[in-house]
Every structure is written in C-alpha cells, then in structure tokens.
N, C-alpha and C positions, 0 to 999 in steps of 0.2 A: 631386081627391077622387073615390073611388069611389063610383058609383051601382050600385043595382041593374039598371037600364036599360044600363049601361058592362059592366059582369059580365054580364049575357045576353048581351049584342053581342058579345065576346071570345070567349065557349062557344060561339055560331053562329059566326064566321068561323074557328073551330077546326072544328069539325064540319064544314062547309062545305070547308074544306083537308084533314082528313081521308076527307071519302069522295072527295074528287077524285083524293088517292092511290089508294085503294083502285082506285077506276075505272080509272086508268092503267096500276094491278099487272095488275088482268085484262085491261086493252087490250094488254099485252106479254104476258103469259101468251099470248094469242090469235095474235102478230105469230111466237110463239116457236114453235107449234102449226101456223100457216102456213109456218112455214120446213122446217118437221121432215117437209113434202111433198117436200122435193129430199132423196130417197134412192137413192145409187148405190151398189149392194151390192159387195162384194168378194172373189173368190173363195177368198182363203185366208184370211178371217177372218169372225166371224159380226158383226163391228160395220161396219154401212154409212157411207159418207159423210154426212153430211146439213148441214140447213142451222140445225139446232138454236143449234152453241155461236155463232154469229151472232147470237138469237135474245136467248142466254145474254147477251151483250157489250154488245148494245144497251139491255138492257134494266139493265144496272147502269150504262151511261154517263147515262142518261135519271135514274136515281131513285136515292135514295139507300138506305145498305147495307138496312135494313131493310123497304124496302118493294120494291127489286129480290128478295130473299131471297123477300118473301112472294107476288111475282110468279109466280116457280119453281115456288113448294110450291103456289100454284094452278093451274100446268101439271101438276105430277106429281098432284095431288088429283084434278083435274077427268080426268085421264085417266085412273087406276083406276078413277074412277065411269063409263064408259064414253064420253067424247067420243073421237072417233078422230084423236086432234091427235099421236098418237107418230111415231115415224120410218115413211116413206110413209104418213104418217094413219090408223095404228092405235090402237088399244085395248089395254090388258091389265088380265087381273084378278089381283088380288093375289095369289091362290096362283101365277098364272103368271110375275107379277112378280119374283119371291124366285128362279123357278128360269131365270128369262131370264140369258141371259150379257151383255146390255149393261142391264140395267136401274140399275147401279151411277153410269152417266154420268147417269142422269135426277137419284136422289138429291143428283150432287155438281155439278148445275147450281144449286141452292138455294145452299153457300155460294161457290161460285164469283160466283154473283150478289152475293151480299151486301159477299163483298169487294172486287169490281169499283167497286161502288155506294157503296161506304166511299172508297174510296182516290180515284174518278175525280171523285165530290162533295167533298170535305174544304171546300172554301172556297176553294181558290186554283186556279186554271187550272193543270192539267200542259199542259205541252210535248209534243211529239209523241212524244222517246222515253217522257217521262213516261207516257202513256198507252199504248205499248207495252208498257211493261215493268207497267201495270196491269194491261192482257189476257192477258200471259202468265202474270202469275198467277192469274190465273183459268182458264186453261185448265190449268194444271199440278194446281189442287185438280179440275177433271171428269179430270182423266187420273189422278188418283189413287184417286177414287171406283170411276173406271169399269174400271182395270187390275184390282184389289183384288176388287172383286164378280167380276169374269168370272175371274180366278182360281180364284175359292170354286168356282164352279158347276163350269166346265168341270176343276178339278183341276189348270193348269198352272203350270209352274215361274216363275222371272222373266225368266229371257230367254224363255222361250215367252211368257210371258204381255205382253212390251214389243213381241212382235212382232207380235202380234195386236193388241193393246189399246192402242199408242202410237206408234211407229214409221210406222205408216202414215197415221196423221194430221196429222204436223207441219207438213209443210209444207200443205197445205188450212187448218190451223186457223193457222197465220201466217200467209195471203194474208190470212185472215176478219179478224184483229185488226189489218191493215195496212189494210184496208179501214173497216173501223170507227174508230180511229184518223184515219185522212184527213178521213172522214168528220166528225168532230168536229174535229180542225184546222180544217177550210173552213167549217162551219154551222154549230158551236156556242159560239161566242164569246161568251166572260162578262167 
C-alpha cells in the first residue's frame, strides 16, 4: 500500500539519482575540457589534434544516451559563456563560433555522446568489438558535424573538405576508441 511518507521517499531517491547525474554530466563536461589541453596543431589543416573525442567516448561509455548528450551541450554552453576548456584551453564567443572552421566537431560531440551512451548502456554488456564499433559511431557522427561546418565556413569541396576535416584523424581517433574500449573491457564489468 501506498503512503504518503512511500511517495516522498520515491521523489527523494529520484531527485537524489537525478542530480548525481547531472553532477557527473558536468564532472565529464570538465574530464572533456581537460583533454581538449592536448592540442597538436597541423600544418595543412586548421583542425588540431586533440584529446577531446576521448573526452567524447568516455563520457558516453560512463552515462547513458541522454545525460552523456547533456554532458556535451554543457561543454559546448559553458565554453561560449567563456570557460577556456576548447581545444588548447580556449574560449569562443558565438559570433566567433559560427565563423570558426572546427566549431562544427564541438556541436557533433552532443550526439555523438548521446549515441555512444544509448548503444554502450542498453543493458547488456558489448564485447570488445561491440564497443568498437559503438565508438566508431560516434566518431563518424563528430566527423560528420565537423566535415560539414568547416566546409560551410572555409567553402571547400568533398574531397578537400575529407582531407582536411577527416583523413587526418582516423587513425589518432581509432587508437582513442581502442583505448577506451580496453579500457572498458578490463574495468568496467557489469
């Protein structure tokens, strides 16, 4: 039988699970903003290396789709409000935002996470390649965000734009999700 005293206990240990999420979104928001300090620029393109889609990976292997999602979008919020958590610990402001040629990878780290954090939570433990082939889609939706905007801005075609915008990252972003993957193989057993 339901009590009232039963029904407030429920709405606290909900609340209670709810802001612990939330905590966590901004504790990965922050791990994601710490990563995005390992930037190794690259001479023929204006997108750095860095240690963001890492940031991206863990933080959907951690939480599920919709609070990895809201993780992102308080990396990319808190960084137009000015924390300097961007790639090599910058800032930008929104009008700079829209005309930056990698700003498009920030946007499509939100569903990248979210799918990450959909597919690597479901309920049933993936497999290792299981869990590859979850990272990799998720970096194929930041490489689709990110191809896509730095197109608009800079004006280039698709093979300019795959050589700039994706090519030079494949293999860095599959060492990132073979790392994180192991990662999870070895420590995070459900």
């Amino acid at each position: 039988m339901f009590t009232q005293r039963n029904v407030v206990q429920k709405i606290s240990v909900r609340e209670n699970i709810l802001v612990g999420k939330i905590f966590v979104s901004l504790a990965l928001a922050s791990l994601t903003g710490l990563l995005a300090g390992i930037r190794i620029p690259l001479p023929f393109t204006p997108v750095p290396l860095t240690g963001q889609v890492l940031g991206v990976l863990l933080c959907g292997l951690f939480q599920e789709g919709s609070f990895a999602a809201l993780s992102q979008t308080f990396y990319l919020l808190f960084g137009l409000g000015g924390i300097p958590w961007f790639a090599g610990w910058s800032s930008l402001s929104l009008l700079a935002f829209f005309a930056n040629p990698t700003s498009g990878y920030l946007v499509g780290f939100i569903p990248a996470a979210y799918l990450v954090g959909r597919l690597a939570n479901q309920g049933k433990r993936l497999n290792f390649p299981g869990l590859l082939l979850t990272f990799f889609a998720g970096i194929v939706i930041i490489y689709l965000f990110g191809a896509l905007h730095l197109s608009l801005v800079l004006k280039t075609d698709f093979r300019k734009t795959l050589f700039l915008a994706v090519y030079p990252f494949i293999l860095f972003d599959f060492l990132k999700a073979l790392l994180v993957a192991s990662f999870a193989n070895v420590f995070c057993r459900r």
